[in-house]
C-alpha positions in Angstrom: 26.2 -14.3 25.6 26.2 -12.1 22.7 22.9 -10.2 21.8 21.7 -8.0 18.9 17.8 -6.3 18.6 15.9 -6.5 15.5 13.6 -4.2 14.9 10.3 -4.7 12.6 8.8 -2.2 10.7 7.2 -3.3 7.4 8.7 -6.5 7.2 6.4 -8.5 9.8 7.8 -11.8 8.5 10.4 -14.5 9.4 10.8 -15.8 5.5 13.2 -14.1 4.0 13.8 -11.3 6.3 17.6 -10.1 5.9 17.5 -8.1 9.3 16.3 -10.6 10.9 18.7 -13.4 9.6 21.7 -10.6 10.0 20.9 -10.4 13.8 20.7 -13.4 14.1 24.1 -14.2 12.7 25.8 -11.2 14.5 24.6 -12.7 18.1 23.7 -15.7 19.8 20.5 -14.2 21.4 18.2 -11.6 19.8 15.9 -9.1 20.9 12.3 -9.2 18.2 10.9 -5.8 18.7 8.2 -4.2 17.5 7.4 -0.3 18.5 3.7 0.8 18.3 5.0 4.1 17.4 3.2 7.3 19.0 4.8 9.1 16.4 2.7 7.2 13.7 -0.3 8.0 15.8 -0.2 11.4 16.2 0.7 11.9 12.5 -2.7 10.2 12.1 -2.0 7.4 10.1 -2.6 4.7 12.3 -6.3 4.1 10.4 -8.4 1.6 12.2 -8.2 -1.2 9.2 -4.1 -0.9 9.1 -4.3 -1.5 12.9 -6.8 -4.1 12.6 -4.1 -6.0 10.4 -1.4 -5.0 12.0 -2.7 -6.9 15.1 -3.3 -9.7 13.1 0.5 -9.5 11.4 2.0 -9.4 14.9 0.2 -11.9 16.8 1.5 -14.7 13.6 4.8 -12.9 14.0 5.1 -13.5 17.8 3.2 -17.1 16.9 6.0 -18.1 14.5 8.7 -16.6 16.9 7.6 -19.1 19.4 7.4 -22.0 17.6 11.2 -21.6 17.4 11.9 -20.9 20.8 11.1 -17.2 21.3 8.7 -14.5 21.3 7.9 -11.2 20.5 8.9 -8.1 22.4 5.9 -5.7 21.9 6.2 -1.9 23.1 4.6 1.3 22.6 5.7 5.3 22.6 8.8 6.7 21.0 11.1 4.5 18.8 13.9 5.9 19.6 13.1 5.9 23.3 12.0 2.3 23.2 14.7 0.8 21.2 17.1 1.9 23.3 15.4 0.9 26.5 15.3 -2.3 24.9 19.0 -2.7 24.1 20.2 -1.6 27.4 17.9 -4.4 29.3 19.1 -6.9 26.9 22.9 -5.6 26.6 22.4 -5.9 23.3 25.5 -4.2 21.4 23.5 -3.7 17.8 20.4 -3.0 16.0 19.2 -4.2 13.0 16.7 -2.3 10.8 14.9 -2.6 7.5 16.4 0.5 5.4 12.5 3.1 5.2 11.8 5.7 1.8 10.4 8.4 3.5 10.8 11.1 5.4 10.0 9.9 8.9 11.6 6.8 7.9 14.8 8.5 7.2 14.3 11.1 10.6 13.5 8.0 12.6 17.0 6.1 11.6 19.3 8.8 12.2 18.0 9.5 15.6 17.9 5.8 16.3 21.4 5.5 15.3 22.9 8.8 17.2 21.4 7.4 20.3 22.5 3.9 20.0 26.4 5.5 19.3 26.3 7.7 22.4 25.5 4.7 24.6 28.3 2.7 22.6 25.9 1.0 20.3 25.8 0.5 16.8 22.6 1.0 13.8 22.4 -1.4 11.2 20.4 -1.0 8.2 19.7 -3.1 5.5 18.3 -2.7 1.9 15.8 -4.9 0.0 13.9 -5.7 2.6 10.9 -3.5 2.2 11.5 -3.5 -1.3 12.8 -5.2 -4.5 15.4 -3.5 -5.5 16.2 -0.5 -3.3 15.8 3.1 -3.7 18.7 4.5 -5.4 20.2 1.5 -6.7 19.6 2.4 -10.0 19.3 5.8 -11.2 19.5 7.5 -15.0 22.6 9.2 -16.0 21.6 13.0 -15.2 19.0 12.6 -11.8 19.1 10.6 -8.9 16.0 8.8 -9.5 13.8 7.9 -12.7 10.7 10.0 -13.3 9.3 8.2 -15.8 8.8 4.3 -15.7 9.1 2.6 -18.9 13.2 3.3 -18.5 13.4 2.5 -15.0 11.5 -1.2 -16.0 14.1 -1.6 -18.3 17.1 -1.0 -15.9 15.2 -3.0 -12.6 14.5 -5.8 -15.0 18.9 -6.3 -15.6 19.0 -5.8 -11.7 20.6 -8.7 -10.0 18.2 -9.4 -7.3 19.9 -10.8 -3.5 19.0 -14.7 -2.9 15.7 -15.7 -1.4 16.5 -17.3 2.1 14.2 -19.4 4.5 12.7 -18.8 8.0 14.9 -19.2 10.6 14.8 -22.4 12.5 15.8 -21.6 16.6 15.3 -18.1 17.6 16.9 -17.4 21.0 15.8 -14.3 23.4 17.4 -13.1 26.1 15.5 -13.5 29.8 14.3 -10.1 31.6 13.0 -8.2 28.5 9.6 -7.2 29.2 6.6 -7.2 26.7 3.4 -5.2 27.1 0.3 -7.0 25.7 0.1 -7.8 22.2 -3.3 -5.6 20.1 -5.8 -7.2 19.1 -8.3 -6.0 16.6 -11.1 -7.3 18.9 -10.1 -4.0 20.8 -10.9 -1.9 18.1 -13.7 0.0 16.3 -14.4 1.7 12.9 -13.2 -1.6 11.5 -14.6 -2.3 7.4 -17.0 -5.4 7.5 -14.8 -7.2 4.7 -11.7 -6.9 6.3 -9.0 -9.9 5.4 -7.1 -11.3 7.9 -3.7 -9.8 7.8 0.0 -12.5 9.2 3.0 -14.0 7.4 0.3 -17.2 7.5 -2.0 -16.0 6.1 0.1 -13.8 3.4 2.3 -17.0 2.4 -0.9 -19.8 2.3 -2.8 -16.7 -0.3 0.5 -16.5 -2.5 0.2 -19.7 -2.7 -3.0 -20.7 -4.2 -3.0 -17.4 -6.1 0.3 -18.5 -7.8 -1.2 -22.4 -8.2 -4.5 -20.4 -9.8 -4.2 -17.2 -10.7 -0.8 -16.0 -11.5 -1.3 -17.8 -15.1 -4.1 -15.5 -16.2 -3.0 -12.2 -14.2 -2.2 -10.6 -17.2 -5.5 -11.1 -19.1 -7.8 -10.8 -16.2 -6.2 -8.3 -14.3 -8.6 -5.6 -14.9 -11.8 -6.8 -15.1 -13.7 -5.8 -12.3 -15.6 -8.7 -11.7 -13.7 -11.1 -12.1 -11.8 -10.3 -9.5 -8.2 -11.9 -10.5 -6.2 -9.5 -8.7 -3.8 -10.8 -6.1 -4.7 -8.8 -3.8 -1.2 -8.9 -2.1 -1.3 -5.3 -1.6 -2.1 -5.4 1.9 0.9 -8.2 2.9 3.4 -6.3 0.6 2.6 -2.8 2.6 3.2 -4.7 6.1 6.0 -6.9 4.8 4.5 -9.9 5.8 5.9 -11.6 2.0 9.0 -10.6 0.5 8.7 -8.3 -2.8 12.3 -10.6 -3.6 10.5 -14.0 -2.9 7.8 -12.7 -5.1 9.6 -11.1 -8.4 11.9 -14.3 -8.7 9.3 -17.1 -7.8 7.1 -15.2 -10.6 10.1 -14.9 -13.0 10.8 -19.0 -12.6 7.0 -19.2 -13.5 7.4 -17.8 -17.0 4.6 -16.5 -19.2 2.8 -13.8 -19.7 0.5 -13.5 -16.1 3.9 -13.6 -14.4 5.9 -11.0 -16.6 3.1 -8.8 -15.8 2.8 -8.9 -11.9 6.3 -9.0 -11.7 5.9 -5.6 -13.8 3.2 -4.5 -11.1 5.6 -5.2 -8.5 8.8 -3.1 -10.4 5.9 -0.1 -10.2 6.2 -0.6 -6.4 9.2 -0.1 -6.5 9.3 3.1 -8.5 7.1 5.1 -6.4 9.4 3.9 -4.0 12.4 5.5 -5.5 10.4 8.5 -6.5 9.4 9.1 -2.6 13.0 8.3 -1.7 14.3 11.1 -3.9 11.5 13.7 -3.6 9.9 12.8 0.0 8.4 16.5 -0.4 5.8 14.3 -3.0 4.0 13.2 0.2 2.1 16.0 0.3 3.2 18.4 -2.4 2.7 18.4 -6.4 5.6 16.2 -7.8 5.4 18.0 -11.3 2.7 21.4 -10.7 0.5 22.5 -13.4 -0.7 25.3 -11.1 -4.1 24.0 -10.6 -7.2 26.2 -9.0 -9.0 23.1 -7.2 -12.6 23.5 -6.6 -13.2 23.6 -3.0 -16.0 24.8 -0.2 -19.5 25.0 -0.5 -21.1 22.8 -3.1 -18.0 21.1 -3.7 -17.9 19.8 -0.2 -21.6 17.9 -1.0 -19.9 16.8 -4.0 -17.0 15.0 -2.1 -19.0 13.6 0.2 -21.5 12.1 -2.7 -17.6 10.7 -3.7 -16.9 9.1 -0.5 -20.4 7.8 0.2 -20.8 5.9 -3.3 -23.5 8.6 -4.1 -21.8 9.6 -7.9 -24.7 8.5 -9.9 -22.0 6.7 -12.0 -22.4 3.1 -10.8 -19.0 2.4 -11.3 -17.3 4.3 -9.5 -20.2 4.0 -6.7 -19.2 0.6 -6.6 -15.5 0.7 -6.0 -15.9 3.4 -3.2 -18.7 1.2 -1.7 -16.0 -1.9 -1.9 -13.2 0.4 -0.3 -15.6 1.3 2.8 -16.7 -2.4 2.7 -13.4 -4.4 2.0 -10.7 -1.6 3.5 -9.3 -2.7 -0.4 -10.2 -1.8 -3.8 -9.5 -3.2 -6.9 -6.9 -1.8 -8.7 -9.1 -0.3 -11.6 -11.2 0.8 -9.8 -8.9 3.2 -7.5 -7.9 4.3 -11.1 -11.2 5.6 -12.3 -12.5 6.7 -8.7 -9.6 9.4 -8.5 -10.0 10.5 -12.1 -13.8 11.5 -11.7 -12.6 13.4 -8.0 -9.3 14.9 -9.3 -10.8 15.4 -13.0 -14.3 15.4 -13.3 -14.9 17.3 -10.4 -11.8 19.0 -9.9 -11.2 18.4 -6.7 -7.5 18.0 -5.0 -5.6 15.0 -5.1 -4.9 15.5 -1.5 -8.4 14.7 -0.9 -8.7 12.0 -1.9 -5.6 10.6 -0.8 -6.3 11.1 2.4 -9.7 9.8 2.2 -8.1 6.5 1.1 -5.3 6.3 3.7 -8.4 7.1 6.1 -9.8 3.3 5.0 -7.1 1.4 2.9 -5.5 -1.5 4.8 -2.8 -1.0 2.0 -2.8 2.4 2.7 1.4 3.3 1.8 2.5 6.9 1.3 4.4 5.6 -1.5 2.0 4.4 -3.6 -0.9 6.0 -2.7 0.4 9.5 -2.4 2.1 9.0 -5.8 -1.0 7.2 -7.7 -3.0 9.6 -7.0 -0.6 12.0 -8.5 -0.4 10.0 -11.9 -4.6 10.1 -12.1 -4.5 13.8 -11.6 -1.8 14.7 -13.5 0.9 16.2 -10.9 2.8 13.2 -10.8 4.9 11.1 -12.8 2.2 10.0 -15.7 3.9 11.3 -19.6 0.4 12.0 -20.2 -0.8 14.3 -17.2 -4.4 15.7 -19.0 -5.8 12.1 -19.4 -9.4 11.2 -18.1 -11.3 8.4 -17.9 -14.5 8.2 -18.7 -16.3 6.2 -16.2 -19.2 4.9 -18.4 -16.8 3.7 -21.0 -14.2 1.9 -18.4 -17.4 0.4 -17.0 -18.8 -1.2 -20.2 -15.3 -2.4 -20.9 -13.4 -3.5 -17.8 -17.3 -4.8 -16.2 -19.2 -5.5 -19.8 -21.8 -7.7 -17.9 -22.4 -5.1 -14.9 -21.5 -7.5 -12.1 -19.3 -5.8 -10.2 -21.6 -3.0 -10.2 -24.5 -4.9 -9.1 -23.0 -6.5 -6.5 -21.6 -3.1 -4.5 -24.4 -0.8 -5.5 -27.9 -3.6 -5.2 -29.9 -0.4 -6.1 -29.1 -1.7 -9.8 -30.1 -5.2 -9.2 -33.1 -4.7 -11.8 -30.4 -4.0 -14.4 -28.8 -6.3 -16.8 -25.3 -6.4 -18.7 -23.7 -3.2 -19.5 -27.4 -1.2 -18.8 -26.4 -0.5 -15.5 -23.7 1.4 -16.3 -26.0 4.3 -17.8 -29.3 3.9 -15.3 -30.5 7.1 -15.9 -31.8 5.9 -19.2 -33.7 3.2 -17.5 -35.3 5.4 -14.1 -38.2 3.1 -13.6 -35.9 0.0 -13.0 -32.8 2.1 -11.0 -34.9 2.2 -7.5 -33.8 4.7 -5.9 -30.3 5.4 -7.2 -29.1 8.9 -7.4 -28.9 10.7 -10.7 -25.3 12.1 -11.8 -24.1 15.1 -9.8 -23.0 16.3 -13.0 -22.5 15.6 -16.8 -19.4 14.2 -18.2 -19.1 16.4 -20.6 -19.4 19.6 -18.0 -16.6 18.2 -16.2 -14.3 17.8 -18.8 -15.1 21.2 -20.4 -14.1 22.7 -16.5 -11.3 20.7 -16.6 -9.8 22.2 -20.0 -10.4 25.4 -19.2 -8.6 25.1 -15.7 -5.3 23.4 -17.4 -5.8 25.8 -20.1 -5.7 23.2 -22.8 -8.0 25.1 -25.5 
């Protein structure tokens, strides 16, 4: 008997996964292996939400295994250490292996594939799995990745995207492979309240009725706060429990305006993605610098804190930060004009508040968040790098009857329509509801003289 591992990383699915399908074709018993990676861990990105859902993604994973005759083969340390261990119990003669964007992804394959050759083994790695069309695949004439997105839209769009294939039906594993206990987020703590439930179940039965009932409208309704008419796929994309593949073609065969405009969402997924790919260094480091002097220590610290607590004294952005501690999730929008008033209005570093989102995101993707937040303060990919939002306006517009507000900050219950987005012109109905730590208009003024623009 012939035997092949697969090991899951960001694809925690059996629909549509190509390196699970191609070790299953190369072998007629296979190893599923997941790694709780230590390396992960101590690099402090295993947030409580992401391994809250993670527990949830593999317990469906090893649920739908064995409703086709196997299981799931669950271990924890080093991946490299693990893997191997794995393969020689099993005598498995390859690995198969989601192709990663970043950095650790990259470091983690090659050592996984120079120890699988010195024991006589061999690495497979396969693209489109973690995303639409892969990193790379398409690049402008001059660089080795697009910088700006409009273009790279145009080229994905004329990309020829693999076929969509089904679950597989029998999947056999090898005896004498041994599992630790599969997590459970009932062992954990520092969980958000609102937490969705995270699986390949769950993921496909939400895409779904989302596509049945919101897809239509997505592109009308998409940023209105309250209304709420997001997918909020975010979360299932990030652990690969759907198929960004499955997703951009079933939208295309929909046709319309919603669907043209997720699937648009999903092509700037996959842009960050090739941005990381090419510059991993954007993790952590300005992508374009404009040699900022971030405000930092003392007073500034309050200030951040006021940020992360919902404590702004702009309701609006009060609210979504309220949501993110709530939820693990915020709306899109709202991410948008909660970075803008750190990074702009207080002139704080992007690095902040990145890592005060990865902290609580259950979507929390170096990717995109690293590079999003880099487009809101102007280091990143955005053509227009001094913009600002103005979170009284985007409030009245994007939440005109206040409801979003109201419901996150209740202080503001006694406020109607787009009132509560200015509630220190109404004091004796804002309870006890913090005034703004500062004045639009200061902020900006700070903000033009630090980028020097006059």
């Amino acid at each position: 008997m012939t035997v092949s591992v697969v090991l899951f990383t960001s694809d925690l699915r059996l629909h549509d996964n190509p390196s699970l399908l191609a070790a299953l074709a190369s072998a007629d018993e296979v190893v599923p292996l997941f790694v709780l990676d230590a390396g992960i861990e101590s690099a402090g990105f295993a947030a409580p939400n992401r391994r809250a859902f993670l527990a949830d993604c593999l317990a469906d994973l090893d649920a739908g295994l064995r409703e086709r005759g196997g299981r799931l083969v669950v271990r924890s340390g080093a991946v490299v250490d693990q893997v191997c261990r794995a393969a020689a119990e099993s005598g498995a003669a390859e690995v198969h292996l989601a192709a990663g964007v970043s950095a650790y992804a990259w470091r983690r394959e090659d050592r996984l594939r120079a120890a699988l050759e010195a024991d006589g083994r061999r690495l497979r790695v396969h693209d489109a799995v973690i995303t639409a069309v892969p990193p790379g695949a398409v690049t402008p004439a001059a660089s080795d990745h697009f910088a700006v997105f409009t273009p790279y839209f145009r080229r994905w769009s004329q990309e020829r995207l693999r076929s969509v294939r089904g679950a597989p039906r029998v999947v056999r594993v090898p005896d004498g492979v041994g599992s630790e206990r599969l997590p459970s987020r009932k062992d954990l703590t520092g969980i958000s309240a609102g937490l969705a439930r995270g699986g390949e179940t769950a993921a496909r039965t939400q895409w779904s009725a989302w596509r049945r009932g919101g897809l239509a409208g997505y592109a009308a309704g998409h940023d209105d706060l309250s209304g709420d008419a997001t997918s909020r796929l975010s979360p299932h994309l990030h652990f690969g429990t759907l198929s960004p593949v499955e997703l951009v073609r079933s939208a295309a065969r929909q046709g319309g305006a919603g669907p043209e405009a997720f699937v648009r969402q999903l092509c700037w997924r996959d842009f960050h993605h090739q941005v990381l790919a090419a510059r991993p260094e954007s993790a952590d480091a300005d992508y374009r610098t404009r040699h900022d002097r971030w405000r930092s220590g003392g007073p500034v610290e309050e200030e951040i804190t006021a940020w992360r607590e919902g404590r702004t004294g702009y309701p609006v952005v009060d609210a979504a930060m309220r949501q993110l501690r709530h939820q693990g999730w915020m709306h899109n929008r709202g991410r948008l004009l909660t970075a803008s008033f750190l990074t702009k209005t207080l002139y704080v570093d992007w690095r902040v508040g990145a890592r005060h989102f990865l902290e609580l995101l259950v979507d929390g993707d170096i990717a995109d968040n690293q590079l999003n937040w880099q487009w809101v303060a102007g280091t990143g990919t955005d053509s227009r790098p001094n913009r600002v939002f103005n979170p009284v306006a985007q409030g009245k517009r994007y939440d005109p009857d206040g409801g979003y507000v109201r419901r996150w900050v209740p202080e503001l219950d006694g406020l109607e329509g787009a009132s509560v987005h200015e509630p220190w012109k109404h004091r004796g109905t804002a309870g006890a509801y913090p005034p703004p730590l500062l004045e639009l208009s200061e902020g900006l003024a700070r903000f033009k003289r630090a980028r020097d623009l006059g």
